[in-house]
C-alpha positions, 0 to 999 in steps of 0.5 A: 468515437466510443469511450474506452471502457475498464473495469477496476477490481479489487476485493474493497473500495473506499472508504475501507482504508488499505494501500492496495484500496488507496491505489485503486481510488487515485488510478480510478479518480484519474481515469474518469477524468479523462475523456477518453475513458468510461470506468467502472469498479467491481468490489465487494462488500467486507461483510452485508448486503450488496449495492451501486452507488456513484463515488469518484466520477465511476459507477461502484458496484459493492457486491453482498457477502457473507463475511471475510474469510481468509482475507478474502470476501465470501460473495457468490453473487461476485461471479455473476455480477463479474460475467456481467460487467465483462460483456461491458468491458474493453479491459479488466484491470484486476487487482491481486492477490484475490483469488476469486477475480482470477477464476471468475476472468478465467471462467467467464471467457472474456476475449478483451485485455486483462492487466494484471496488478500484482501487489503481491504474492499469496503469503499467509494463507499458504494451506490453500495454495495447493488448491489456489496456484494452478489457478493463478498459473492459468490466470497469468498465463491468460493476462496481457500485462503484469504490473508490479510497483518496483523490480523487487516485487517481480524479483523475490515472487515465487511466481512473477520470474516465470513470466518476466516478459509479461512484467512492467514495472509502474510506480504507485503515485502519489501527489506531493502538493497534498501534503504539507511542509509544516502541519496546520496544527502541532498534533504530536505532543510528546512529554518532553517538548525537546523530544526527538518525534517518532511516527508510524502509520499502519494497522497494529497486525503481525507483519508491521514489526511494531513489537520489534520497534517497541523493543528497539525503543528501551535502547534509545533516549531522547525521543518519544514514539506515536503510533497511529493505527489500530489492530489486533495487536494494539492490547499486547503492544500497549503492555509492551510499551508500559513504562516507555514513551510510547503514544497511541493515537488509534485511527486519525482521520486524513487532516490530522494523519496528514499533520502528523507526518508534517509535525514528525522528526521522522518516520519508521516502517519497521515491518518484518515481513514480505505481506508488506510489499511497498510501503505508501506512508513511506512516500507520504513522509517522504513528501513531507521532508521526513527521513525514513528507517525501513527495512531490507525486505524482499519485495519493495518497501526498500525500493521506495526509501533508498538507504544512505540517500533518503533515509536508513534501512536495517534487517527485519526483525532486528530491534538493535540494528533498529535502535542504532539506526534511530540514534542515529538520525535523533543525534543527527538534525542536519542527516534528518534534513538532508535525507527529507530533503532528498526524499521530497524531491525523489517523490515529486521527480519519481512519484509524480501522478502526471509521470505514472498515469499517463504511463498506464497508455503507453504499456506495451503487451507482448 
């Protein structure tokens, strides 16, 4: 009997390190391991020229590109290689917002399934919706399936509500076994060794609220907070946080990041707006015990760390709220362990890949 065939794509493949990236890998890794399934990942390159290379048990085709613009890759040879693999394909799992895929689906006339992966909504580059929505209407009307990662990415869409009957709701998963209890190696040093331990994990950009967790620091005591990422907002935080105990670790590799949520007190994703969609180093901190502060975004970050349960979420963009609720949990350890307690359990009870991946087979399209 002939293998079912799918086709993954996405703007980027690892090692190019992103959320909506890491969810490709694992559904990739998960569905070359089964024997009943050949899969195959259609990319682009960030910037250069393109190739083919075997990573995950599938074939990885890089297509070449003149650059990113937009937060979109330019390759003109996307469309053709796209044409070519849909003549592979049973189904085309596409990974949005990226624009390109949806016209090329369209373009192509592929008659087999196409499910849809909405990470979220076009938010920044809203200049060029007037050009892009008509196309992105006729690709979800053409998808079979809509997946979205909680109900509140369907809810706050400007676009998913139209076409709720087609929306299912699929958890991106995550292994609790691979993270540890305790780290192997104490990573975080704060100045004071009786220091509360803060962590953030992302990219140092507009949307992840750092300034907003800097200021909220001059109102706090006790605790010392590491920042590990990078980006282009890492000079101007670095002024920002002149004089406070404020670390900057730059960019760990996986060992290390994954001691520092096992050696954190407790995690903060203070971002303040809805490009931050969900939120996977929560569920990460989460499987280490820790105890999250989020905020109450439209979408799903406060969906994946549930207030007074797992942790504490506040208003974007409110540095105090973000402070008394910082102080709150540093005066608290028995609320710290309760809330990661609760967190690790929801993740392995939730999150689990044996849970989410079989789900992918058993979706049904109206």
């Amino acid at each position: 009997m002939r293998k079912l065939r799918i086709l993954e794509v996405n703007k980027l493949y690892a090692p190019h390190i992103g959320g909506i990236e890491t969810v490709v890998r694992q559904r990739t890794q998960y569905l070359a391991s089964r024997p009943d399934t050949e899969v195959r990942v259609l990319v682009c390159q960030p910037k250069g020229a393109g190739e083919t290379e075997r990573l995950d048990g599938a074939e990885i085709l890089r297509c070449g590109s003149l650059g990113m613009l937009c937060s979109c890759p330019v390759s003109p040879g996307f469309f053709r290689a796209f044409v070519q693999q849909e003549a592979w394909a049973d189904v085309i799992d596409i990974h949005t917002p990226f624009p390109p895929a949806d016209l090329a689906c369209l373009l192509s006339g592929f008659r087999g399934k196409v499910v849809v992966n909405w990470h979220s909504d076009v938010l920044r580059q809203r200049a060029l919706l007037p050009l892009y929505r008509p196309i992105m209407r006729r690709f979800l009307e053409r998808a079979d399936v809509i997946l979205a990662a909680t109900q509140g990415h369907v809810d706050s869409s400007d676009y998913l509500p139209a076409f709720r009957e087609k929306c299912r709701i699929l958890p991106y998963p995550l292994d609790a076994d691979a993270y540890p209890d305790k780290p192997a190696r104490t990573v975080l040093h704060p100045r004071n060794p009786h220091s509360v331990k803060l962590l953030f994990v992302g990219r140092l950009v507009y949307y992840k609220g750092v300034e907003c967790l800097i200021e909220a620091m001059r109102q706090v005591e006790g605790c010392e907070l590491f920042l590990c990422g990078t980006g282009a907002l890492e000079d101007r935080l670095r002024r920002m946080a002149g004089g406070l105990p404020v670390h900057f670790l730059g960019q760990p590799d996986s060992p290390t990041l994954r001691d520092a949520f096992a050696d954190c007190d407790m995690f903060v994703l203070p971002s303040v707006q809805r490009t931050e969609a969900f939120g996977i180093v929560q569920q990460e901190a989460m499987a280490c015990g820790k105890p999250v502060i989020n905020t109450a975004l439209p979408g799903g970050v406060p969906y994946v760390s549930i207030h007074g349960e797992t942790g504490l979420t506040v208003p974007p963009g409110d540095a105090d709220a973000l402070a008394k609720a910082l102080r709150l949990l540093a005066a608290d350890p028995a609320l710290r362990r309760r809330f990661g307690e609760n967190g690790r359990r929801r993740v392995r009870e939730q999150y689990a890949p044996a849970r989410i991946y079989p789900a992918l087979f058993r979706l049904p399209c109206p």
